[in-house]
LUMTIPA-642715 format. One line per field, with one value per atom (N, C-alpha, C): residue number from 1; residue in one letter; atom name; x, y, z. Coordinates in steps of 0.05 Angstrom, whole numbers, plus 5000, padded with zeros to 4 digits. Example, Ala and Ser with C-alpha at 12.3 -4.5 7.8 and 13.67 -1.06 7.14 Angstrom:
2
n = 1|1|1|2|2|2
res = A|A|A|S|S|S
atom = N|CA|C|N|CA|C
X = 5264|5246|5264|5257|5273|5258
Y = 4886|4910|4934|4955|4979|5001
Z = 5156|5156|5156|5142|5143|5157
//
This chain:
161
n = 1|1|1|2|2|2|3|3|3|4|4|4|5|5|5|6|6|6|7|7|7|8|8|8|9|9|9|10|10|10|11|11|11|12|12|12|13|13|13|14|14|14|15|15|15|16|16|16|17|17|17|18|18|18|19|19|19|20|20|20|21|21|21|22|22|22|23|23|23|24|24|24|25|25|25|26|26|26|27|27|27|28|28|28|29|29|29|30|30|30|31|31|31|32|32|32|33|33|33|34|34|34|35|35|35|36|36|36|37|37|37|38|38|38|39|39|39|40|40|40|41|41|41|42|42|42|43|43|43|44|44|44|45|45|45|46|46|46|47|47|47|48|48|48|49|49|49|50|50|50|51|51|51|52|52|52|53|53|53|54|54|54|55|55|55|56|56|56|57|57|57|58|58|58|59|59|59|60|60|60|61|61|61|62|62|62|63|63|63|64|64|64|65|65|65|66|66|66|67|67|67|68|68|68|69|69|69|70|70|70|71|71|71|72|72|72|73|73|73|74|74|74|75|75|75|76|76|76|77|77|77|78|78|78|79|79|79|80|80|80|81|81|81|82|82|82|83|83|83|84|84|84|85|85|85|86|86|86|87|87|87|88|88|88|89|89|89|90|90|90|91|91|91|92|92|92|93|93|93|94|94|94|95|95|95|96|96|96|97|97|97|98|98|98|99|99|99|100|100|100|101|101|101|102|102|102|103|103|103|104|104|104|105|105|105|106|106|106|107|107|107|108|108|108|109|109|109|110|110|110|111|111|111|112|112|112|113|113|113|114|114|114|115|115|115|116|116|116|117|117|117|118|118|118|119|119|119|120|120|120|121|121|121|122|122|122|123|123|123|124|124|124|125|125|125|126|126|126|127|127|127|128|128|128|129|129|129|130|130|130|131|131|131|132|132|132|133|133|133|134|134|134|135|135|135|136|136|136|137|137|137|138|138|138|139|139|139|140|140|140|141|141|141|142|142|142|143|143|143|144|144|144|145|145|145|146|146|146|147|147|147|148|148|148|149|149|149|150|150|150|151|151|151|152|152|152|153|153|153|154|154|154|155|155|155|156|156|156|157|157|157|158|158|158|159|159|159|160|160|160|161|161|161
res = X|X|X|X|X|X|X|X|X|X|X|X|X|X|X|X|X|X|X|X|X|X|X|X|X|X|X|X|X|X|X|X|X|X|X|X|X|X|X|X|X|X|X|X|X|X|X|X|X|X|X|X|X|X|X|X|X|X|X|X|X|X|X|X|X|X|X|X|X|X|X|X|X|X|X|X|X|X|X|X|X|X|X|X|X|X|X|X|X|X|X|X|X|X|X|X|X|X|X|X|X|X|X|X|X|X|X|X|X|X|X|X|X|X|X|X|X|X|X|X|X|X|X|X|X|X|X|X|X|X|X|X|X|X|X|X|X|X|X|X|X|X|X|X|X|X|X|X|X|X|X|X|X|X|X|X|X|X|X|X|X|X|X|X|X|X|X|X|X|X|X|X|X|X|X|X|X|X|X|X|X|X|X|X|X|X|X|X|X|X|X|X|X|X|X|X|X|X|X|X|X|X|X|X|X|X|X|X|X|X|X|X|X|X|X|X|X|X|X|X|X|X|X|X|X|X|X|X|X|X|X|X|X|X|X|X|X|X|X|X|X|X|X|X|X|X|X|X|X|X|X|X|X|X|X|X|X|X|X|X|X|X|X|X|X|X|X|X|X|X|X|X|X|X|X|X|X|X|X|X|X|X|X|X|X|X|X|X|X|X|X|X|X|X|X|X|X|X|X|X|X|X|X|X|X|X|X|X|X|X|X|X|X|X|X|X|X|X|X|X|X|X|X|X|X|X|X|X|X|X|X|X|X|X|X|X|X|X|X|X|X|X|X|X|X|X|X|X|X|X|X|X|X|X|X|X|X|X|X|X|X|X|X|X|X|X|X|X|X|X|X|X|X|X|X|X|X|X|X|X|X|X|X|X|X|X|X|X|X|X|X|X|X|X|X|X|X|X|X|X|X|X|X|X|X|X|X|X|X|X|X|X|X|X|X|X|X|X|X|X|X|X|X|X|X|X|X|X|X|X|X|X|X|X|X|X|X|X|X|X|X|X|X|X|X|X|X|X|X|X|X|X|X|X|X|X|X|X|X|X|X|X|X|X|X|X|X|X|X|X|X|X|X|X|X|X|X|X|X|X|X|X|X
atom = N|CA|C|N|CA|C|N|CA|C|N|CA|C|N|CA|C|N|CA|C|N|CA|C|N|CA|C|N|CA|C|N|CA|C|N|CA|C|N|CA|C|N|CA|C|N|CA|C|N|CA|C|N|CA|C|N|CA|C|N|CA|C|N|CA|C|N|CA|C|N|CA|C|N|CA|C|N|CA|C|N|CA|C|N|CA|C|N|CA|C|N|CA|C|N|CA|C|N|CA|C|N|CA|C|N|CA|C|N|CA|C|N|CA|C|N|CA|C|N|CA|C|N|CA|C|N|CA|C|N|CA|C|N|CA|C|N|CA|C|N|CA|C|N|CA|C|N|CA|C|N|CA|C|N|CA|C|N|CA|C|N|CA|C|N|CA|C|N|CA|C|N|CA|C|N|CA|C|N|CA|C|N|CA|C|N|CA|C|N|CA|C|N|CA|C|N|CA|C|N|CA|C|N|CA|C|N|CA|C|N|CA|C|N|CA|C|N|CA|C|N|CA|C|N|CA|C|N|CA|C|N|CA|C|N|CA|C|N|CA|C|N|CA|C|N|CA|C|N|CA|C|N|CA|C|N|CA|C|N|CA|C|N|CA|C|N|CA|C|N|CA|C|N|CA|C|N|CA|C|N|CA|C|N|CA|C|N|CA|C|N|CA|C|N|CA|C|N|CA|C|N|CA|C|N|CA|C|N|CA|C|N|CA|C|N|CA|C|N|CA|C|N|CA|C|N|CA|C|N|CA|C|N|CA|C|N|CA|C|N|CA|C|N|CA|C|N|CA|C|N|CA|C|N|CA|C|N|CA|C|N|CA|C|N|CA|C|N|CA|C|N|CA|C|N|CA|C|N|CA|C|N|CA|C|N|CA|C|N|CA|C|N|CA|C|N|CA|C|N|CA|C|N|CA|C|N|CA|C|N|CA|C|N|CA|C|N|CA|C|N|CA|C|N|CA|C|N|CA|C|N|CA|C|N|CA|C|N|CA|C|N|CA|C|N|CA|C|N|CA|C|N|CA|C|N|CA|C|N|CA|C|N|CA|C|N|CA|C|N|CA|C|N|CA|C|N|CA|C|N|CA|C|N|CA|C|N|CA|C|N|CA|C|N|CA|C|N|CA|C|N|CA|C|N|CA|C|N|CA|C|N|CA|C|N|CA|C|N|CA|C|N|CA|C|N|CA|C|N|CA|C|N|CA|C|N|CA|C|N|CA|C|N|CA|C|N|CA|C|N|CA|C|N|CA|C|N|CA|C|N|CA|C
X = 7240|7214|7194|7176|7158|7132|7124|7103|7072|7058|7029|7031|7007|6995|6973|6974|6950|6929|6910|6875|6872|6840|6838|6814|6812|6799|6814|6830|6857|6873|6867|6878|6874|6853|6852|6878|6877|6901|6928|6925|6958|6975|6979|6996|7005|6982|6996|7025|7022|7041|7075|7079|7112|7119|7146|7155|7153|7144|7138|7152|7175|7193|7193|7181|7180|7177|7164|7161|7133|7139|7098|7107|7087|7077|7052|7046|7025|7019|6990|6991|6958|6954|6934|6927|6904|6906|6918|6910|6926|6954|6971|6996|7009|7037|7058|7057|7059|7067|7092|7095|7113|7119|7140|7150|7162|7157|7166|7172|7184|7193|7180|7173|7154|7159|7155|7162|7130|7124|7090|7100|7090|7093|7064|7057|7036|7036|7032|7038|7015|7016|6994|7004|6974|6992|6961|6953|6945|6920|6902|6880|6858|6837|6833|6831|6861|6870|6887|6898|6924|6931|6958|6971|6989|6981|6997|7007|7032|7039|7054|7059|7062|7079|7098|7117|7137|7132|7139|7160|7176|7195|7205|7215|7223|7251|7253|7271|7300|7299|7322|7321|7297|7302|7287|7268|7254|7235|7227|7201|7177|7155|7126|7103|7096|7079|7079|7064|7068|7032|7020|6995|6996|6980|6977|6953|6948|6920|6916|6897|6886|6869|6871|6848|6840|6819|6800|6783|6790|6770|6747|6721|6693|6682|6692|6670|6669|6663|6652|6672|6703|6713|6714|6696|6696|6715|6724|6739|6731|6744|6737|6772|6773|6793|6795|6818|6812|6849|6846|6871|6876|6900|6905|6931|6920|6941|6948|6980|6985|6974|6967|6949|6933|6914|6895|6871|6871|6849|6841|6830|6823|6802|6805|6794|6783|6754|6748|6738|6737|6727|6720|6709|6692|6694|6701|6712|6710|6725|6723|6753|6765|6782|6775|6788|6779|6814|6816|6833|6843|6858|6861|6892|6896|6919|6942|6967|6982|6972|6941|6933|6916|6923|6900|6883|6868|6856|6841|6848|6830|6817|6788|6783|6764|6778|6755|6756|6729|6719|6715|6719|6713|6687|6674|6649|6640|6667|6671|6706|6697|6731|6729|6741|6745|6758|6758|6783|6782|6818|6819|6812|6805|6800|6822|6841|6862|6877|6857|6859|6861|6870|6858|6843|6814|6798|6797|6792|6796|6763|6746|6718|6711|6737|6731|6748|6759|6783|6784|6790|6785|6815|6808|6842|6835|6853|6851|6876|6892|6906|6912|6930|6930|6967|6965|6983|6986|7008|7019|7039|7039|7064|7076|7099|7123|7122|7100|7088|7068|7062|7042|7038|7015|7008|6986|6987|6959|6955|6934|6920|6905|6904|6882|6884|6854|6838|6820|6831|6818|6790|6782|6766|6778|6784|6796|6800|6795|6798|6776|6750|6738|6731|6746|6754|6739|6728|6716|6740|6733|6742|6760|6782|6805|6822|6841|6861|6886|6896|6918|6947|6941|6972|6977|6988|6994|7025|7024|7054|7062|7079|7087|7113|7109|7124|7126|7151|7163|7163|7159|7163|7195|7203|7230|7241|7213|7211|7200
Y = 4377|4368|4380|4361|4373|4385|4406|4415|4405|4420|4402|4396|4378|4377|4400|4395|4405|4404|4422|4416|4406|4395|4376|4400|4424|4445|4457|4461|4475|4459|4432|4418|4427|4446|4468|4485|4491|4525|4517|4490|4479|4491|4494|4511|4532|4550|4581|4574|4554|4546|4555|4573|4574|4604|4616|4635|4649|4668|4677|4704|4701|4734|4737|4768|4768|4803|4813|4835|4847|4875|4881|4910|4922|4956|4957|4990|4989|5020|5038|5056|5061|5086|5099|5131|5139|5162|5180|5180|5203|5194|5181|5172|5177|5172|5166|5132|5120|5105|5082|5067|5050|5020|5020|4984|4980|4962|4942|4918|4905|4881|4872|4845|4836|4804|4807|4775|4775|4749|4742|4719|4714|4689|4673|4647|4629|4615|4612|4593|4577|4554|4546|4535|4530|4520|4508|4478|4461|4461|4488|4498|4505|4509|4508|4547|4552|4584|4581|4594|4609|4637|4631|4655|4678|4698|4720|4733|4743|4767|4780|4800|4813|4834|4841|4862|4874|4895|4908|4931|4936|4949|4960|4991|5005|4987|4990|4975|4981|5013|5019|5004|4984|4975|4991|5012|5027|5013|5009|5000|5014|5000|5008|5003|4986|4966|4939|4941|4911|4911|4884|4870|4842|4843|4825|4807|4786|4766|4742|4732|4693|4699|4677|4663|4648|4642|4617|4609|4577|4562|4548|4565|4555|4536|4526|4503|4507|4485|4487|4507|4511|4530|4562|4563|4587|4594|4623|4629|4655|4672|4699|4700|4729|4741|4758|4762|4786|4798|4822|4835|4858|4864|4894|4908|4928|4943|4972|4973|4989|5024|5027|5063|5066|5041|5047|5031|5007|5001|4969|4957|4928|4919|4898|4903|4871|4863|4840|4838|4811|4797|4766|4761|4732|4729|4700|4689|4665|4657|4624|4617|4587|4590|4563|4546|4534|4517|4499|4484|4460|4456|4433|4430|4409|4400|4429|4430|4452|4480|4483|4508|4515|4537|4549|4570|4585|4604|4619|4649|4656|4674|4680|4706|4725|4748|4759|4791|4783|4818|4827|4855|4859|4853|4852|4858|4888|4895|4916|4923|4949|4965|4976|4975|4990|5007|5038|5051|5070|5079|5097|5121|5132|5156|5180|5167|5187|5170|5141|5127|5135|5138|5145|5127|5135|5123|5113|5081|5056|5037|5040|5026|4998|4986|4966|4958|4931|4919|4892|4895|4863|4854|4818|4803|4783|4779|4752|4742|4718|4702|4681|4682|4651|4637|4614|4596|4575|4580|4555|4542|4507|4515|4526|4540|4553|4583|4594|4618|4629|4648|4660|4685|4696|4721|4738|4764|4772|4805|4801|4829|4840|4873|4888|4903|4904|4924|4945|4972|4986|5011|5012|5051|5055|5083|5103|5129|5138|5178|5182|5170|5185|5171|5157|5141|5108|5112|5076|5054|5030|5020|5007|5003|5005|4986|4981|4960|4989|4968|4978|4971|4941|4926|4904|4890|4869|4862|4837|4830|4796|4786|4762|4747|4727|4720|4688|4681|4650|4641|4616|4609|4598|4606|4613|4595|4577|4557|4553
Z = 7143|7150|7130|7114|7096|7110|7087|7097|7108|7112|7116|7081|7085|7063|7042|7016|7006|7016|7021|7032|7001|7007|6984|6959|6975|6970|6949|6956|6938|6913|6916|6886|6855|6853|6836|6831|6858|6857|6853|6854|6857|6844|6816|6797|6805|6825|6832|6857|6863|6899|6877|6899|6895|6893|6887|6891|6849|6844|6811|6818|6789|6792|6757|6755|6725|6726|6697|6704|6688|6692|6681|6670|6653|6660|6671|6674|6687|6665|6672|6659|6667|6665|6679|6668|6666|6654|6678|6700|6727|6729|6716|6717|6696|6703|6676|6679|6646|6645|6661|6666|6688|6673|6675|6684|6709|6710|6743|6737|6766|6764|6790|6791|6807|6832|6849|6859|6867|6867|6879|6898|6921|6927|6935|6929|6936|6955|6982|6994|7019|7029|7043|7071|7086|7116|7114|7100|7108|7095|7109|7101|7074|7069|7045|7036|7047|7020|7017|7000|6995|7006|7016|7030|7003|6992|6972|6989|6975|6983|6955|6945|6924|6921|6915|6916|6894|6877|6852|6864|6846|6841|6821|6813|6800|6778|6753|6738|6759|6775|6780|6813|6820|6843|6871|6860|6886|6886|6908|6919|6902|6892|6884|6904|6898|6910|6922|6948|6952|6961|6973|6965|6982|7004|7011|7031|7023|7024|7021|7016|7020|6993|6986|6955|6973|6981|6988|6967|6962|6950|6964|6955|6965|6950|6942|6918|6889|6883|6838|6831|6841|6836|6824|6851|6876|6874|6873|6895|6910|6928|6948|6949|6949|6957|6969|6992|7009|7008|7003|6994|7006|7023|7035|7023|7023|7002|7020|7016|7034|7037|7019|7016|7029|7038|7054|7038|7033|7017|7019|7031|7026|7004|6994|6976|6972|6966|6972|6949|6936|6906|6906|6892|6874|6856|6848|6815|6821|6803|6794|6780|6782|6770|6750|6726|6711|6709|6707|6708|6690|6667|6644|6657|6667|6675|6687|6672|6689|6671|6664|6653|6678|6687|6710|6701|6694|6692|6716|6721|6744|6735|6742|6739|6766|6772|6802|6794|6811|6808|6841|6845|6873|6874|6904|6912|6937|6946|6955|6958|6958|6974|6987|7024|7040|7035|7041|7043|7066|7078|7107|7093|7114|7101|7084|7087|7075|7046|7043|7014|6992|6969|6940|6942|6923|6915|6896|6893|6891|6893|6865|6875|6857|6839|6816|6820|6820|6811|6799|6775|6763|6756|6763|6759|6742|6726|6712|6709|6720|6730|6703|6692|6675|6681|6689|6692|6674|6663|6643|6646|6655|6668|6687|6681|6698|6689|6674|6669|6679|6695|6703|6687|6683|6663|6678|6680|6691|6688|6690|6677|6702|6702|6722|6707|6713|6714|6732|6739|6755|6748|6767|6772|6794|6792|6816|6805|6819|6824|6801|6798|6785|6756|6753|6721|6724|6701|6697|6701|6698|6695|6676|6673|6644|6660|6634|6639|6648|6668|6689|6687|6696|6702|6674|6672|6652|6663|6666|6680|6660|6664|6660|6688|6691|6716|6718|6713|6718|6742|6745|6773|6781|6799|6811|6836|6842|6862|6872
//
């Protein structure tokens, strides 16, 4: 049985829909350096967001991080993101995405970050999203514990289905 349909909101985002497995580093001045391996998944139920969920892993297969939330497209390609991350941190943003056939481009910045009180602190987070194809590419950029804002993550990720 096929799914709902596309909302007609989302014909933008289309390119992100499906399962992306690839891999990234990451690097941080309060850290050691890292690579990971990554699955993202995109998916919808009708409405005008997208359902993420996100989950990295050690080359040797340990759990890192996982990440999960909705892209809503608001218009003139809008978007809002709302993202929970398991440390203790939600984290909400605004962007736009730009679209030439199967090229997507995203870009979002927070507008705030919740955090529990037993969070690292976490007060910037910028994403930029590019889809080519059956290629996804993406960059963060964080502030936390004190530190401006700097590039973080950098990943690459095929789509897998």
């Amino acid at each position: 049985m096929p799914g709902p349909e596309l909302h007609p909101a989302l014909a933008e985002l289309a390119p992100l829909l499906g399962r992306w497995e690839g891999a990234g580093r990451g690097w941080f001045p309060t850290i050691d350096d890292f690579d990971y391996t990554e699955v993202t998944t995109f998916g919808h139920a009708g409405k005008p967001f997208l359902a993420l969920t996100q989950a990295t892993r050690s080359p040797e297969g340990a759990p890192l991080h996982a990440e999960s939330g909705y892209l809503r497209a608001v218009g003139d390609g809008r978007l809002e993101l709302v993202m929970a991350h398991p440390f203790g941190a939600a984290e909400l943003a605004e962007g736009h995405a730009v679209r030439h056939g199967d090229h997507l481009r995203i870009e979002l910045a927070t507008t705030a970050v919740v955090l529990t009180a037993t969070a690292k602190e976490v007060t910037e987070v910028r994403r930029e999203l590019v889809v080519d194809g059956d290629e996804l590419r993406y960059r963060v950029a964080m502030a936390a514990v004190g530190r401006p804002l700097q590039d973080h993550l950098e990943a690459t990720l095929h789509r897998s289905r």
